[in-house]
C-alpha positions in Angstrom: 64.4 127.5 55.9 63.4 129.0 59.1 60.7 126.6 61.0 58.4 127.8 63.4 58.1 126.9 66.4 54.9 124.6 67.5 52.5 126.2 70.0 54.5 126.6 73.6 52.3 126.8 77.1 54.4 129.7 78.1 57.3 132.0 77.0 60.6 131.5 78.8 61.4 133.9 81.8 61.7 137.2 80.1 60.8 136.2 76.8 57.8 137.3 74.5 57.2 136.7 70.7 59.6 137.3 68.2 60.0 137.3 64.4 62.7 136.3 62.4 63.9 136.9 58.7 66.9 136.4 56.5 66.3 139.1 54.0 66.1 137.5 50.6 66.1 134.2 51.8 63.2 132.8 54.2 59.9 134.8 55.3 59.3 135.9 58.5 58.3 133.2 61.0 56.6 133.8 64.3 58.2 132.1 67.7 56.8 132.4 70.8 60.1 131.9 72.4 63.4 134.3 71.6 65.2 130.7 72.4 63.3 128.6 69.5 63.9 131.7 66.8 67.4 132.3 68.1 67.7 128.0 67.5 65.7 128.6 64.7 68.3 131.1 62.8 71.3 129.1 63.4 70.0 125.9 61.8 68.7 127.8 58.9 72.3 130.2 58.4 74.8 127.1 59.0 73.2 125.6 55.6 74.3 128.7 54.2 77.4 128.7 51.6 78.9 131.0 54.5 82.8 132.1 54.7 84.6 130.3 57.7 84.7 134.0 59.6 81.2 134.7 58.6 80.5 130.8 59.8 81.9 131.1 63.1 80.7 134.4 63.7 77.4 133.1 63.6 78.3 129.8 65.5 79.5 132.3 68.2 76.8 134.2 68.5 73.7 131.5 68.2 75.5 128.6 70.4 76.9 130.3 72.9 75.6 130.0 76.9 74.2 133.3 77.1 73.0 133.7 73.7 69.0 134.2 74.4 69.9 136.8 76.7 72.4 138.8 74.3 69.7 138.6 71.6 67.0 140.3 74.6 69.6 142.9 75.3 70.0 143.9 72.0 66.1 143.5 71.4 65.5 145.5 74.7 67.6 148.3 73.9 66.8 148.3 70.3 63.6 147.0 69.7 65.5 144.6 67.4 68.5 142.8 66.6 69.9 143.0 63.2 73.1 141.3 61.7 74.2 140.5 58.2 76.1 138.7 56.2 77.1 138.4 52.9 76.5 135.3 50.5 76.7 135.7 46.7 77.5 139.0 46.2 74.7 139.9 48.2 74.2 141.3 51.5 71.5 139.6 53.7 70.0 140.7 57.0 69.2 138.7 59.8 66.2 140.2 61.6 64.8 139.4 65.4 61.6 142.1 66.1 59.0 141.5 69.1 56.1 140.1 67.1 53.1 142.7 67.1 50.2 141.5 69.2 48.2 139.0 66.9 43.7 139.4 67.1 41.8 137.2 69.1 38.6 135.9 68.8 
């Protein structure tokens, strides 16, 4: 289960709201950082009944140094970043949007 992320002061240097999904599996969740959601993912997926490949191609991908900033790139040039995977004879998709401006009061 994806957990959101409690209220931050500001977003990281280049970073805006994002929202996350793993089709068929969790609901989309609201982060204010792309470093909590991109945190967020790879708790939620390495519970998964993942393949080794699929596994560490995850691991790779979530953990790595510069993974905040591959996930802007591809966000950036995109507007979106979407991988899948496939558990249970099913393919899933792992979604990272910019969240739509939210009403204020």
């Amino acid at each position: 289960m994806i957990r959101r992320s409690k209220a931050s002061a500001g977003a990281d240097s280049g970073e805006g709201p994002v929202v996350v999904e793993i089709e068929g599996i969790t609901a989309p969740a609201r982060f204010d950082r792309l470093s909590d959601a991109a945190a967020a993912i790879w708790h939620s997926v390495r519970a998964l009944p993942l393949g080794n490949t699929q596994y560490e191609a995850y691991r790779y991908f979530f953990t790595r140094p510069d993974a905040v900033e591959r996930c802007r790139e591809f966000i950036d040039r995109d507007t979106g970043l979407t991988l899948s995977f496939r558990m249970n004879g099913r393919s899933h998709r792992v979604r990272i949007q910019p969240a739509k401006p939210t009403a204020t009061s």
